[in-house]
Residue, then its C-alpha position, 0 to 999 in steps of 0.5 A: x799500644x796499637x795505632x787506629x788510622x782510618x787511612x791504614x790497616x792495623x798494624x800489629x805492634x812489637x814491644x816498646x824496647x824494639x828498635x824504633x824505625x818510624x816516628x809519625x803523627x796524627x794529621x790535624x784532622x784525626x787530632x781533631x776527631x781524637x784528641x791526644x794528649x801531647x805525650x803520647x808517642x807513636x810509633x810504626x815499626x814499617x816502612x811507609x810513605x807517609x811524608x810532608x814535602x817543605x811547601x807542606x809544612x812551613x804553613x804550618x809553622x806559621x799557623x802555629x805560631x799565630x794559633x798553636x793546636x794544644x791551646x788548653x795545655x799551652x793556655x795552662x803553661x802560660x797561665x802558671x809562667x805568669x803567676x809565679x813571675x807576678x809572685x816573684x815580683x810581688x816578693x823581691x819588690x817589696x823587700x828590696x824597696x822597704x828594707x833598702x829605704x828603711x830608716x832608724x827610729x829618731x831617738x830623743x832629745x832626752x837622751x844621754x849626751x854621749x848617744x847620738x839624737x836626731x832631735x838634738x841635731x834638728x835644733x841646730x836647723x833654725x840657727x843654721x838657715x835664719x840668715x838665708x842662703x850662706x853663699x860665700x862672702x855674704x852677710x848669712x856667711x859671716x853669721x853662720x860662722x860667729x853660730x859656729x864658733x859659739x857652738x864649739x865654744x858651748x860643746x868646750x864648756x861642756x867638756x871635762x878639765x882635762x879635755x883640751x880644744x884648740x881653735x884655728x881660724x884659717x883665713x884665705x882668699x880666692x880669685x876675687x872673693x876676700x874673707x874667707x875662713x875655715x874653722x877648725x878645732x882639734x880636741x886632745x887630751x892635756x897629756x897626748x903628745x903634740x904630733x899624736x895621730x888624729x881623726x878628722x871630721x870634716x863638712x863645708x858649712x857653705x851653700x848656694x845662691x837661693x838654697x838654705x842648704x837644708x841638705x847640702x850641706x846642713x846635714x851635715x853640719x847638724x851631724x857634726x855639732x851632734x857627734x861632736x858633743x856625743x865623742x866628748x861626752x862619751x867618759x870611754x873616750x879620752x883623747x890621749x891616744x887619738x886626737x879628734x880634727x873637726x873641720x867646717x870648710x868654706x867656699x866648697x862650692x866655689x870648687x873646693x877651694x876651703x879644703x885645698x886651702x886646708x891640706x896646703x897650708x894648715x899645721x895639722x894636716x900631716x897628723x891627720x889618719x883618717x877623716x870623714x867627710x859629710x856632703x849631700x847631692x840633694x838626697x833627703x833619705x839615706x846617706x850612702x857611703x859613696x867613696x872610700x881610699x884605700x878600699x881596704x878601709x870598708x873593713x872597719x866601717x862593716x861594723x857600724x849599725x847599719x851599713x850603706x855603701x856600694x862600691x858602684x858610687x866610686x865609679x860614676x861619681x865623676x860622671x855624675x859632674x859632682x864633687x866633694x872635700x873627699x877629693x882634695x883629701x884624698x889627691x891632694x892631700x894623701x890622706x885615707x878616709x871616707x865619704x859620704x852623701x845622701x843622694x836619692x832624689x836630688x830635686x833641691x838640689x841647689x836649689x830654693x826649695x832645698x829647705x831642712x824640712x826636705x830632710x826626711x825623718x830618720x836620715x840624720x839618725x841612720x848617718x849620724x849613728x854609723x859617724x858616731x860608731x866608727x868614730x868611736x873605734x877609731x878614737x878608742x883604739x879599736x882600729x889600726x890608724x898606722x896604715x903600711x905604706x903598701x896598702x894603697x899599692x894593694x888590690x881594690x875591695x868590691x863591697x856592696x850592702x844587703x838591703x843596707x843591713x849587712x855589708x858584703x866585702x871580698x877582694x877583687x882576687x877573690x871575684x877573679x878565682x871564683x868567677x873563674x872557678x864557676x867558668x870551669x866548672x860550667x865548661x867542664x860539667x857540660x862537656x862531662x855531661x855531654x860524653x857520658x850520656x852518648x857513651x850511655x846511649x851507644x851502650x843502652x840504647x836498644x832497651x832506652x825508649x825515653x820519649x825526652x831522650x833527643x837520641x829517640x828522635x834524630x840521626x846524628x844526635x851528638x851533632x845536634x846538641x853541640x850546635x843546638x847549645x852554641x845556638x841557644x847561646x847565640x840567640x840569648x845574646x841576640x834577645x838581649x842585644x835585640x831587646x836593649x835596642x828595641x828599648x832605646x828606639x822607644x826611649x828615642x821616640x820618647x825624647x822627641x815626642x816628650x822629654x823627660x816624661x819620666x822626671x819625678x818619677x823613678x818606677x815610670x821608666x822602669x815599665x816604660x822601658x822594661x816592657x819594650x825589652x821584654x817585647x824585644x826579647x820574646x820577638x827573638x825567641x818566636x823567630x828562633x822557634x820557627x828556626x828550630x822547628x825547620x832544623x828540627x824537621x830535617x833530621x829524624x831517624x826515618x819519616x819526617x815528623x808533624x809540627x806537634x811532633x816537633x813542638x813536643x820535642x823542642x819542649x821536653x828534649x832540649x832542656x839541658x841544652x837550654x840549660x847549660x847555653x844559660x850557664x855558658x851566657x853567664x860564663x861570658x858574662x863573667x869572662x867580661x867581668x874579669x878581662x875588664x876588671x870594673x869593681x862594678x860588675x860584681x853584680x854578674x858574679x852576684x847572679x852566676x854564683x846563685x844560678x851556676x851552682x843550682x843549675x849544675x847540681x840539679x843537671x847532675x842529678x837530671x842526668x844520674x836518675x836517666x843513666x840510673x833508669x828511675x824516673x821523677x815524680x811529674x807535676x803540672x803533667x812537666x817531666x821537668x817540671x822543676x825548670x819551672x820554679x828553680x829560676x824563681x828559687x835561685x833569682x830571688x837574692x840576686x833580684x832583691x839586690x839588683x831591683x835595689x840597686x837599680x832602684x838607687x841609680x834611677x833615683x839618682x840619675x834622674x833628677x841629675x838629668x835637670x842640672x847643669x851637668x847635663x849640658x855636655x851630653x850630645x844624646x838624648x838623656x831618656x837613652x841614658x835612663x833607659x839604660x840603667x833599666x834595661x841593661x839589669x832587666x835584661x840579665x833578669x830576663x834572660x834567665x827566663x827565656x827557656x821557661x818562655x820557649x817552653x811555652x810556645x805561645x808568643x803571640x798572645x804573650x806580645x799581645x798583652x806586652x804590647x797594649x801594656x806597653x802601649x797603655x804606660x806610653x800614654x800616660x808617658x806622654x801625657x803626664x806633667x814631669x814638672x811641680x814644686x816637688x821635682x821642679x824645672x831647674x833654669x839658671x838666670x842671670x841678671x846683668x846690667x851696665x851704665x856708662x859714665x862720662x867726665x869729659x870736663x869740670x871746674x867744680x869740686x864736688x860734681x856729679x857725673x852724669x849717665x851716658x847710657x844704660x842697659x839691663x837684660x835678664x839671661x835664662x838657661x834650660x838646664x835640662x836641655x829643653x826647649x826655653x820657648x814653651x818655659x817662657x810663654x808660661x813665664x809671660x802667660x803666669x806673671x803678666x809680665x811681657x818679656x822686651x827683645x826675646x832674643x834666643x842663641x839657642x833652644x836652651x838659652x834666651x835673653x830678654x830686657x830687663x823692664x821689671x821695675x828692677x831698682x838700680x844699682x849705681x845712684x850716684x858717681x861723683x867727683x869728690x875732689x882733684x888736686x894739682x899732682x891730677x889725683x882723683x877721688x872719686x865716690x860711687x854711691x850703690x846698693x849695699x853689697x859684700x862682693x865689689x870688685x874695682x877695675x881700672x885701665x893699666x896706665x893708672x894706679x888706683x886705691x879703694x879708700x873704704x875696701x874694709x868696709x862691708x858690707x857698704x853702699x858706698x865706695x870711694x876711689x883714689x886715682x893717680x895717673x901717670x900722664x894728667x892728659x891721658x884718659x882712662x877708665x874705671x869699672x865698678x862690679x857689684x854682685x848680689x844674689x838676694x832674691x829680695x834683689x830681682x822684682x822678675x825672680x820673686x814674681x817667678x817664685x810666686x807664679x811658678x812654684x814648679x820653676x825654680x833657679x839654679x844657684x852657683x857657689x858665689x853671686x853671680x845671678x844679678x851682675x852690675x857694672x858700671x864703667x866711668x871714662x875720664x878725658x879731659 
């Protein structure tokens, strides 16, 4: 091979297995007037002068990194890096969202009683919501439970004779609201014994202020009438060795009060286990297995239909600022069972629009099917209810579902002595490795003139490659950290230019916050290849080397140090896994045990074909051009599965960023967001980063980010988040108060007159923004003027109550005094259930007609230990009909995308009315 240079004579050449002395280039303009393909190697076995002074060759690195010399070859690489990253996508996408999602046919109402129906269950929906919202200790209440009982009454009917149902009504009261029951009912067998273990199914049948409940709790409600008939329909299932507790739970959303009642004090507690418990965050597609206690217990439900749980939902739950019956089980109560809740897209949640129809087709099908499965084992004898006691002393399971089809479990040991196993193995190859090759090199070296070999090219190679392996490592974790923090900056500038511009839509903040990682990343990794390129040029065998000459070299010689420092990454990663010991981060193991093996296999191989002196096949002219697919090989699961889970948590965090549980946050929630989608992305990417070094083309790549990136920022900016789908959530209170004096009278019966009265209405941001803009809509929509706007804060305003709005309190009368100074007094109201009655502590009083409800009148006997002191009464009514609020149905009508939160007991129209009596 001889080398023409118009500035040299013609050396003559030795052959390629001589010592290499020199390593030169050709300048750019002999580039220019010959072209060379970028493998090909020159070499001069003279000394010469040739050299590129420091001042020389920075301007070239720069002039490279804005506009490489190769661009056909680089234009290539990219263009095929693309590609197969699009191909990747437009794979795992699609099989993570539609499988994940997928819901069962919906069988027929026809069908066999002891199969489970969705049709059957949807025909319990109108009996169900027909009286309105079933807020605790109001009319729809008390209906709903004379609905259930006849239900129970009709499944007992249906039942054959030696099938016995036990029915318990569990009436308590909380704080200040009378009349609440729980309804239980314990199916056996005339034979079983009294104490005989029972599995229990449990739902709350109560809802909020405004909601129908469709999901919260309907669902479950539906399911549980349905599974109900289908376990004693069922001719396999006799009772005898397992009874079957089905419990409707009330005043679960005034804080779980029903279940706490029901562990305490009720007398089948203690035969219970195994429950089962069945709520709703205001999903309306598929119900997740959020919670299970012991962990050990997702062994049995592994085999239901289709499996969906993640062991993720134990943790956040509590920060989610939800919860349910599960907990006061499981605490306060000792007993193990399962819980579980729909969950995607929570928009209704407690709200109006929380109506059956939100209930997709299938979702009642896919939980009722797996409910009905593992009831069935459990009450036929196939699983061991008597757990040792040990068992809740042992380790936690990690589990997680494939695409909800299959159910992955392992202990947490397990995790540990793997992730374990794959740090050593990554450690110990690398370093085995690392010595083979020097050793081999020192050996062979005079008859080795492998242009990809780094001992071609530099003095003290050993040296290199142990810095330049902790380096690349250094600079994985730097673009990452860098490309999480350049997300978050945007995910700031967001939230101060338009909050929540992602509501109601989960694939937005995806590329909203994906491509500014990503941009992030690549920043990193173009500062890197100019650090590269300078360490590089400083150390050659002879002469200094041209920046082709160097790019050429970073490409092909560094691929194993690329390499192992990815595997290294994980390593860490994994190490963190395992001195932290959160259940959630499997998804590091889930990554490195499909990355580390192939890595490390195929590193292997690369090295024996070298040390055995055969060469491999070259496609796409790469040397190794198997680094380029095997990322997209060994992603493919892992990203299938994070792109699911990923998918999940955003449709879950986002609309929890409307409610209440949201006013503790002290940061913006759009950093919240962000980073349940960068943090995976991140680790998604990093695997990619050496095929992006390889390319060596940052700037056209930033180019075409940034104007994507640019484009999704607008259409951020300058989309609606808010209709009747995925609305604004506001909490409004009304309140009024009067004021009635007696000062003195004669006559029996009089009539008290009004000393004054107020009336405001109360609103509250819920998702933290600004209430100003939400108000001028309200004013501008409804032609409503809004009296004494007064605001505390941004997210909480306050105005007069001038809607025509019909008062309370009628009338206030004396009725009649007697000689011993005993009072009647009678307060004529709007009809309520909830009435609270008050007085100073010097007097004793009694409400005569308390049993009455709901009533429009309430009569009070007062006595007084002192007939000339003075003393009050106060009367609290509380409602929460919409038909009650002109204000509240104008903002229904006017404005579909606002809605009202509503509370567990009436608490959003609060009247009060104070008498004072001095005579």
């Amino acid at each position: 091979m001889k080398y023409n240079s118009p500035n040299r004579n013609l050396y003559n050449r030795t052959p390629m297995t001589t010592k290499v002395e020199n390593i030169l280039l050709l300048s750019t303009i002999e580039r220019k007037q010959q072209p060379q393909d970028e493998h090909e190697i020159f070499f001069d076995l003279k000394n010469n002068s040739l050299d590129y002074t420091t001042r020389q060759r920075y301007p070239y690195i720069l002039k490279r990194f804005i506009k490489p010399i190769n661009q056909r070859c680089l234009y290539k690489h990219l263009l095929l890096w693309v590609i197969l990253f699009g191909c990747l996508f437009i794979l795992a996408a699609p099989l993570a969202l539609h499988f994940s999602y997928a819901l069962p046919t919906v069988k027929s109402r026809t069908i066999p009683l002891n199969e489970f129906s969705e049709e059957r269950a949807r025909d319990f929906y109108p009996n169900l919501t027909q009286y309105g919202p079933r807020v605790s200790n109001t009319r729809a209440d008390y209906l709903t439970r004379a609905f259930l009982i006849s239900e129970i009454d009709r499944v007992r009917a249906m039942a054959q004779p030696n099938i016995r149902f036990e029915l318990s009504l569990q009436n308590f009261s909380v704080a200040k609201t009378k009349d609440l029951q729980n309804i239980a009912v314990r199916v056996s067998n005339s034979n079983s014994s009294p104490n005989a273990p029972c599995l229990m199914l449990a739902v709350h049948y109560d809802s909020v202020e405004f909601s129908p409940g469709g999901s919260d709790d309907g669902s479950g409600v539906t399911i549980l009438l349905e599974v109900l008939s289908n376990l004693v329909s069922d001719p396999t299932i006799t009772f005898s060795q397992v009874n079957l507790i089905v419990l409707l739970t009330a005043a679960e959303e005034m804080g779980m009060e029903g279940a706490e009642v029901f562990v305490s004090n009720h007398k089948w507690k203690n035969d219970i286990r195994r429950f089962m418990n069945i709520d709703s965050a205001g999903g309306h597609e598929k119900a997740i297995l959020y919670r299970v206690k012991p962990s050990q217990l997702i062994k049995d439900y592994a085999h239901v239909p289709r499996p969906h749980a993640n062991v993720i939902g134990d943790d956040i739950l509590g920060a989610t600022g939800s919860d349910t019956d599960y907990s006061v089980f499981t605490t306060h109560g000792s007993l193990s069972g399962y819980d579980f809740a729909y969950y995607l897209d929570g928009y209704n949640y407690h709200t109006l629009i929380d109506r059956p129809s939100i209930v997709e087709i299938g979702a009642l099908q896919h939980l009722g099917e797996n409910i009905l499965a593992l009831s069935r084992s459990i009450l036929l004898g196939k699983i061991d209810l008597e757990l040792p006691a040990s068992i809740f002393d042992d380790e936690d399971m990690i589990y997680f579902d494939i695409l909800g089809q299959h159910l992955i479990t392992y202990t947490k040991t397990t995790s540990v002595i793997v992730q374990s196993i794959l740090i050593g193995l990554t450690v110990l190859i690398g370093i085995v490795v690392i010595v083979i090759d020097h050793f081999w090199y020192r050996r062979y070296s005079s008859s080795d003139n492998s242009s990809f070999s780094i001992y071609f090219y530099f003095n003290y190679p050993l040296i290199l490659r142990v810095i330049f392996i902790f380096l690349f490592l250094f600079c994985y974790l730097l673009s990452i950290i860098f490309g999480i923090l350049v997300a978050l900056l945007i995910a700031l500038i967001t939230s101060k230019l338009r909050p929540l511009s992602w509501y109601g839509n989960a694939t937005l903040p995806v590329f909203l916050y994906g491509l500014p990682c990503l941009i992030g990343i690549i920043l990193v990794e173009a500062l890197w290849s100019c650090l590269r390129r300078s360490i590089l040029s400083k150390y050659p065998k002879k002469n200094p080397m041209e920046l082709n000459t160097i790019d050429y070299i970073d490409r092909h010689c560094f691929n194993f140090e690329r390499h192992l420092a990815l595997l290294l990454f994980f390593a860490f990663l994994m190490s963190i896994s395992i001195y932290l010991g959160f259940r959630s981060l499997y998804v590091f193991l889930l990554w490195s045990i499909f990355l580390c093996p192939i890595y490390l296999i195929i590193i292997v191989i690369e090295f024996n074909f070298r040390w055995m002196k055969k060469h491999v096949v070259i496609l796409f002219n790469e040397q190794g051009w198997y680094w380029l697919f095997v990322p997209y090989i060994v992603t493919l699961i892992p990203l299938i599965h994070t792109l699911e889970m990923t998918s999940r948590l955003v449709r879950l965090a986002i609309p929890m960023m409307g409610r209440p549980s949201m006013s503790s946050i002290r940061f913006p929630q759009d950093l919240l967001i962000c980073a349940l989608v960068v943090i995976p992305a991140a680790i998604f990417f990093v695997i990619f980063i050496p095929n992006i070094q390889r390319t060596l083309n940052y700037s056209r790549t930033l180019i075409l980010l940034a104007i994507s990136c640019l484009i999704v920022f607008i259409v951020a900016c300058t989309r609606q988040p808010f209709n009747s789908t995925h609305p604004k959530i506001i909490d409004v209170a009304h309140s009024s108060r009067v004021v009635y004096k007696l000062l003195n009278t004669n006559h029996f019966p009089t009539e008290i007159p009004v000393y004054s009265s107020h009336a405001s209405i109360q609103l509250k941001s819920m998702s933290l923004l600004n209430l100003s803009p939400t108000l001028d809509e309200i004013s501008r929509r409804t032609g409503l003027t809004l009296q004494n706007r007064e605001c505390s804060s941004s997210t909480s305003c306050s105005f007069d109550d001038k809607f025509n709005r019909t008062m309370p309190f009628k009338q206030v009368e004396l009725t009649s005094i007697n000689r011993s100074k005993n009072y009647r007094f009678t307060f004529r109201h709007a009809s309520s259930y909830q009435i609270d009655v008050t007085s100073s502590y010097a007097v004793n009083f009694n409400v005569h007609n308390s049993f009455i409800k709901p009533r429009t009148e309430t009569i009070v006997d007062v006595q007084t230990s002192n007939p000339s002191y003075a003393f009050d009464i106060q009367i609290t009514l509380y409602r929460c009909d919409l038909q009650d609020s002109p204000f509240l149905q104008s903002l229904t009508k006017h404005l579909p995308h606002i809605v009202m939160w509503g509370h567990g007991s009436c608490r959003s129209l609060k009247d009060e009315l104070s008498l004072t009596v001095n005579f």
